[in-house]
TORROPA-40824 format. One record per residue (C-alpha): x negated, y, z negated; residue in one letter. Coordinates in steps of 0.2 Angstrom, whole numbers, plus 5000, padded with zeros to 4 digits. Example, Ala and Ser with C-alpha at 12.3 -4.5 7.8 and 13.67 -1.06 7.14 Angstrom:
2
493849784961a;493249954964s;
//
This chain:
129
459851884563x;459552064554x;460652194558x;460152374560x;460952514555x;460852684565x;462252774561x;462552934572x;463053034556x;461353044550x;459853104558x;458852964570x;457352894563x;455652994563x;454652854569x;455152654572x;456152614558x;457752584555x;458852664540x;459452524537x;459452334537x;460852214534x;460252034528x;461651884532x;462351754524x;463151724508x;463251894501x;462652034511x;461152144507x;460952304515x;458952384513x;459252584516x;457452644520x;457052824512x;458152954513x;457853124515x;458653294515x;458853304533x;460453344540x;461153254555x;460853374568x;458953364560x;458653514552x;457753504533x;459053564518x;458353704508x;457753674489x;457653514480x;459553524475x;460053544494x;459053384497x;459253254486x;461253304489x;460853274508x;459853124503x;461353064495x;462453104509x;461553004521x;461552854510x;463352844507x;463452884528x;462452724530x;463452634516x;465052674526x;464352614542x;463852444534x;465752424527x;464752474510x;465252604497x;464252654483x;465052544472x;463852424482x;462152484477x;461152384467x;459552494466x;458752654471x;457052734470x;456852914469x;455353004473x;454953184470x;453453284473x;453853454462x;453653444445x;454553364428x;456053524428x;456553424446x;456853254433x;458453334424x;458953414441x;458953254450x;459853164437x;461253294437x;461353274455x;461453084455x;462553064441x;463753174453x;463553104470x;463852924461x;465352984452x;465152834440x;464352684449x;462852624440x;461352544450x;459452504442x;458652654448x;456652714447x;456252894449x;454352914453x;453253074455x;452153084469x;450653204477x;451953204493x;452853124505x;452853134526x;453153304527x;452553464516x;454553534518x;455153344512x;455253374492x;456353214488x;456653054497x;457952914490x;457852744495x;459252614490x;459952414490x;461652354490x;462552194492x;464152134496x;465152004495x;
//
């Protein structure tokens, strides 16, 4: 049976979706679905900084709710909307929330995302043995 992950310390899902789903047996995969720069209490961080550091945030939050940390992950896609200065920016930014951990990542530009205020979204694996 999947397990779903919800935690109180990030924002509730927009729509039916879950942030998170845990796969058992053997070693444990978690799927975290996009993540945003929304805050818990569900207001939008300002800037593209703000967000992907609030994106970050709520990743490691579900990690934690998991038993996960981000020594787990095993794979990220970044998505941006703004322009090529945002690639160095969110490079800097990742390279400092994952103080050294070193998933595959993928970092894709796109025309937009669910929202026009949304200008990053992260989405992320881990595993766990």
């Amino acid at each position: 049976m999947l397990k779903h992950h919800n935690p109180d310390t990030v924002a509730p899902p927009f729509s039916r979706y879950s942030h998170a789903v845990e796969i058992p047996a053997g070693a444990r995969w978690l799927h975290i679905s996009g993540q945003i720069g929304v805050k818990p209490d569900g207001t939008v961080a300002s800037g593209a900084e703000a967000q992907l550091e609030q994106a970050w945030r709520n990743i490691f939050a579900i990690l934690e709710a998991a038993g996960m940390t981000k020594r787990d992950l095993v794979k990220t896609t970044t998505f941006l909307t703004a322009h090529a200065a945002d690639v160095g920016l969110s490079r800097r930014v990742r390279e400092r929330m994952l103080e050294g951990a070193e998933p595959a990542s993928t970092l894709i530009f796109v025309s937009g995302l669910a929202r026009p205020d949304f200008l990053i979204e992260i989405e992320a694996v881990a595993a766990a043995s």
